[in-house]
C-alpha positions in Angstrom: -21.2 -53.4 -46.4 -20.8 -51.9 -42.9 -18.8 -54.6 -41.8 -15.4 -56.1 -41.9 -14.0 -57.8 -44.9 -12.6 -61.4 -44.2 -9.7 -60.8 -46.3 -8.4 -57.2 -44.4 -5.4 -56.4 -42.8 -5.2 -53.1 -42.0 -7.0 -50.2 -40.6 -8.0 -46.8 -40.8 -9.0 -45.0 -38.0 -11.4 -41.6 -38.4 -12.5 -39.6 -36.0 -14.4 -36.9 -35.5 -15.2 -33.5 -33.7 -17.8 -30.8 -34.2 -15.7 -28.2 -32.3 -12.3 -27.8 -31.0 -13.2 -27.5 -27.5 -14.4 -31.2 -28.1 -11.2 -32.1 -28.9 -10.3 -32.1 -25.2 -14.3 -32.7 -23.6 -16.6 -35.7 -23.7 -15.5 -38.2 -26.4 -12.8 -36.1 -27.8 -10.0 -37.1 -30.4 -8.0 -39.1 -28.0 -10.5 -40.9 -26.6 -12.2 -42.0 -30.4 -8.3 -43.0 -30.8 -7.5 -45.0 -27.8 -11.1 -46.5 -28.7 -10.8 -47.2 -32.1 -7.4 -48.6 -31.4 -8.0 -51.1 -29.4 -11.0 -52.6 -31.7 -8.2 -52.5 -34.5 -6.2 -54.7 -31.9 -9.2 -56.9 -31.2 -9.4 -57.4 -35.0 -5.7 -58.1 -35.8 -5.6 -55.1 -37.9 -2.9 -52.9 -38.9 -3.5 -48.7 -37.9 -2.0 -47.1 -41.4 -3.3 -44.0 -40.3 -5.0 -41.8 -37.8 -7.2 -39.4 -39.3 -8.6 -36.1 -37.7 -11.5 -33.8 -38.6 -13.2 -30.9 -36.8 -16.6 -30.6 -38.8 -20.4 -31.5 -37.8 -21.9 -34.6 -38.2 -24.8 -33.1 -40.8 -22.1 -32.5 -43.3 -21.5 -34.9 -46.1 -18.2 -36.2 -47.9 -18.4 -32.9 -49.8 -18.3 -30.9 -46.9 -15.3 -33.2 -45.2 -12.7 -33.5 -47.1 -10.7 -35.7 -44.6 -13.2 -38.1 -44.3 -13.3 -38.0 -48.5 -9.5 -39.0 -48.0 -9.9 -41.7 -45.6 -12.8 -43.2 -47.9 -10.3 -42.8 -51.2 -7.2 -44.5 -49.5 -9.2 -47.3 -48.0 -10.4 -47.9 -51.4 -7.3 -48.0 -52.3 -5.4 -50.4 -50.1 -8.8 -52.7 -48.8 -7.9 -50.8 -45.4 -11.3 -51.2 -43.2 -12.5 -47.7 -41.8 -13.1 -47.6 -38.1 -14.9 -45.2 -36.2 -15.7 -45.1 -32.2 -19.3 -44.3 -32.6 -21.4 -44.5 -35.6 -22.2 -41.0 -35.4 -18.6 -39.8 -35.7 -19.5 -40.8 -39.1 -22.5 -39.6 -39.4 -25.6 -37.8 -38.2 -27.2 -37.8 -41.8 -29.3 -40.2 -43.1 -29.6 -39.9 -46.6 -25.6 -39.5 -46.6 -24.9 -43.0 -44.8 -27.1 -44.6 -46.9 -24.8 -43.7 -49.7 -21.6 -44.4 -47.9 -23.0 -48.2 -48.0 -23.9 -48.2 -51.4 -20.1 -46.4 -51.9 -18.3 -49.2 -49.5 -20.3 -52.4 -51.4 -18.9 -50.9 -54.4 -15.6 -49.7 -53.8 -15.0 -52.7 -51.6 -13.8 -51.6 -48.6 -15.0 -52.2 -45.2 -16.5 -49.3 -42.0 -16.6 -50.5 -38.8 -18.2 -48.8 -35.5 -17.5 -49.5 -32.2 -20.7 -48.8 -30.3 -22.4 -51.0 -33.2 -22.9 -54.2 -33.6 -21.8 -56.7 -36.3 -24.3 -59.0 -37.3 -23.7 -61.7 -39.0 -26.4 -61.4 -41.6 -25.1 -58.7 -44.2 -28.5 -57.2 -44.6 -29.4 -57.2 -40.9 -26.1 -55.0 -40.8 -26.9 -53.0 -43.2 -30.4 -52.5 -41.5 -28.9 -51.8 -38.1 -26.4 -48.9 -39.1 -29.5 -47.1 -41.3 -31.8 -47.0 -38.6 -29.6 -45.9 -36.1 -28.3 -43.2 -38.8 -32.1 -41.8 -38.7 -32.3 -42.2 -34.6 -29.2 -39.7 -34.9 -30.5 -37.2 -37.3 -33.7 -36.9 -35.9 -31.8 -36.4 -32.3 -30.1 -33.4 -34.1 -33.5 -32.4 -35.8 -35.0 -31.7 -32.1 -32.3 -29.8 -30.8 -32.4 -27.6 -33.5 -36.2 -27.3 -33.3 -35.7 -27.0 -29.9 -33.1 -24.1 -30.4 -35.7 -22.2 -32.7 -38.6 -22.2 -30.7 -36.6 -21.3 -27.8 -35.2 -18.1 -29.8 -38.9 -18.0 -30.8 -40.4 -17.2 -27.2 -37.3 -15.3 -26.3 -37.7 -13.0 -29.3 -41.7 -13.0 -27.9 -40.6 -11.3 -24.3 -38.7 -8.7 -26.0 -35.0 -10.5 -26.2 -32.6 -8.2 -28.4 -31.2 -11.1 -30.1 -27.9 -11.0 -32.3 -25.5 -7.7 -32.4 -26.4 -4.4 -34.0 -23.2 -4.2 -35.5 -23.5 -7.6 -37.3 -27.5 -7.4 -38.3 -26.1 -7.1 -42.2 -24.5 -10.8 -41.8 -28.3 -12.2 -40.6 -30.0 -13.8 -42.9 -33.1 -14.8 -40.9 -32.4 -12.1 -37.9 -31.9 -15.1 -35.5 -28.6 -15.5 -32.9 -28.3 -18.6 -34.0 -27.4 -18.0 -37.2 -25.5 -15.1 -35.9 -23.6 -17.3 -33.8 -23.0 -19.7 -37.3 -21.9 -17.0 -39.4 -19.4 -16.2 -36.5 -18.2 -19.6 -36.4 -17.6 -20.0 -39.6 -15.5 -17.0 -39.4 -13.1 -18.6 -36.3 -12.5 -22.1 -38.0 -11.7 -20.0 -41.5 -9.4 -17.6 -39.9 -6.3 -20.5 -39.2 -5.8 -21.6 -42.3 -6.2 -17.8 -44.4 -3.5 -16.9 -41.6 -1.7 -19.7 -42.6 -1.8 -18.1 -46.5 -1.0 -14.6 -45.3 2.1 -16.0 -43.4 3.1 -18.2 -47.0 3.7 -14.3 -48.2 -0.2 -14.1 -49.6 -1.8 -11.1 -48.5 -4.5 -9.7 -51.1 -7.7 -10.9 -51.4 -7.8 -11.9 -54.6 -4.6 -14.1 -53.7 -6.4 -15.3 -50.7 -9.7 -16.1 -52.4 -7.3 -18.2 -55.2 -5.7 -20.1 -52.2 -8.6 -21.6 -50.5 -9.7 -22.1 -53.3 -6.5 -24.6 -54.6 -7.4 -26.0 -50.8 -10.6 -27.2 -51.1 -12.1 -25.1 -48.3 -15.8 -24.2 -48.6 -17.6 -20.9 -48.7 -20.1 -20.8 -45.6 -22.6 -21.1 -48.2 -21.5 -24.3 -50.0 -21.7 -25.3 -46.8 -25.0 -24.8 -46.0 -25.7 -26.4 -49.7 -23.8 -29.7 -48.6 -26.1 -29.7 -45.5 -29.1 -29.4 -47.7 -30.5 -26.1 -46.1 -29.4 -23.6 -48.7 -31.9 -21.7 -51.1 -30.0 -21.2 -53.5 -30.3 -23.6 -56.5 -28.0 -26.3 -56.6 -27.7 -25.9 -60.6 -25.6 -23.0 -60.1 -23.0 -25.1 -58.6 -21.3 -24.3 -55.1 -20.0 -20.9 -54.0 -16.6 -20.1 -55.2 -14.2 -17.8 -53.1 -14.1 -14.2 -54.4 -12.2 -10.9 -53.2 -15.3 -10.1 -51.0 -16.2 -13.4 -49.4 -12.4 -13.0 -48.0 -13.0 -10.1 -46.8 -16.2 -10.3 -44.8 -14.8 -13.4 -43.3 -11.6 -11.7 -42.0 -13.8 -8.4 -40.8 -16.5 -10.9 -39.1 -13.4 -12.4 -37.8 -12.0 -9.4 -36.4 -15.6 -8.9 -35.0 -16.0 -11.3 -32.8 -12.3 -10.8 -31.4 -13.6 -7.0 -30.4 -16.2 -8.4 -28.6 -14.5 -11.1 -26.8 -12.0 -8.2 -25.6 -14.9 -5.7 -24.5 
């Protein structure tokens, strides 16, 4: 669990950004390589494979479907999984405590470098929990901190958000504003990427992220756990309209940026 396996020969190496601009600031993709990398070298392990995601750290497996893949294929060839800092892997608690019950079973191996490995199994297993917890209540506070401060700003007569995308807020807070509008900008590339494949209707659209994988914002916000809507129903499908508000939000925010 957590740990190496005696037996392994190769590695996996994941990594892990919340944003694309952190692909080039503070520990960005090249640097969780070159750091991962050379504790694969330390280990006498094999890199099969480098892989890439830009998704936050709340989000579970559901939510990353590269990380899903890197989890499968080390399953599948006793490759160990190594990550430059634990919370690359994670900042959710409940979720890492399923990824070890998932490794132990599947038989595979995780290994971060900013953690260390114990020789006591349990201990291990211990260690990476409760630092899992010290991360998510780190991302717990600034999102507190983020409300209150929206809070008091709202208080002193702050216009938050943009009259001509109030219909998208849910709560009437920037914040979620700003999430909606993210959403949006990490969407657009790949339904570009359909529309240039000859795919240009909605329906058509809808049908291709669909076949992808990709998540609705809101299955999203079910994966994170801070959805209403009642998990029964099953996640968000794309539809005709969902497309369409993404690609007008979209469009949006690019107005904006221009003005």
């Amino acid at each position: 669990m957590m740990a190496i396996l005696k037996d392994a020969k190769l590695a996996r190496i994941y990594c892990r950004v919340s944003t694309g601009k952190q692909g080039v600031n503070g520990l960005g993709i090249e640097a969780q390589i070159k750091t991962a990398t050379a504790k694969a070298k330390e280990l006498g392990l094999e890199v099969v494979e480098v892989c890439k995601e830009v998704e936050s750290g709340r989000k579970t497996r559901l939510g990353r479907p590269i990380l899903r893949k890197a989890l499968a294929d080390c399953e599948a060839d006793g490759a160990v999984l190594i990550v430059a800092k634990m919370d690359r892997l994670t900042r959710n608690f409940a979720f890492l405590s399923k990824l070890a019950d998932a490794t132990e079973r599947g038989g595979f191996g995780i290994i971060a470098c900013d953690v260390p490995q114990l020789s006591n199994p349990a201990q291990t297993k211990f260690l990476w929990r409760l630092l899992a917890a010290v991360a998510e209540l780190e991302s717990e506070t600034v999102r507190e901190r983020t409300t209150k401060a929206l809070a008091v700003a709202k208080e002193k007569g702050v216009k938050l958000g943009n009259p001509g995308i109030r219909k998208v807020q849910k709560a009437g807070t920037l914040a979620q504003v700003r999430e909606t509008m993210e959403f949006a900008r990490r969407t657009m590339p790949v339904i570009v990427e359909i529309q240039d494949a000859g795919i240009v209707s909605y329906r058509g659209i809808a049908r291709a992220l669909e076949a992808r994988g990709v998540l609705t914002q809101q299955a999203e916000l079910m994966d994170q756990g801070i959805s209403r809507r009642d998990p029964l129903r099953g996640l968000p499908k794309w539809h005709p309209h969902t497309v369409k508000k993404v690609i007008e939000r979209a469009s949006t925010e690019k107005k904006r940026k221009k003005a």
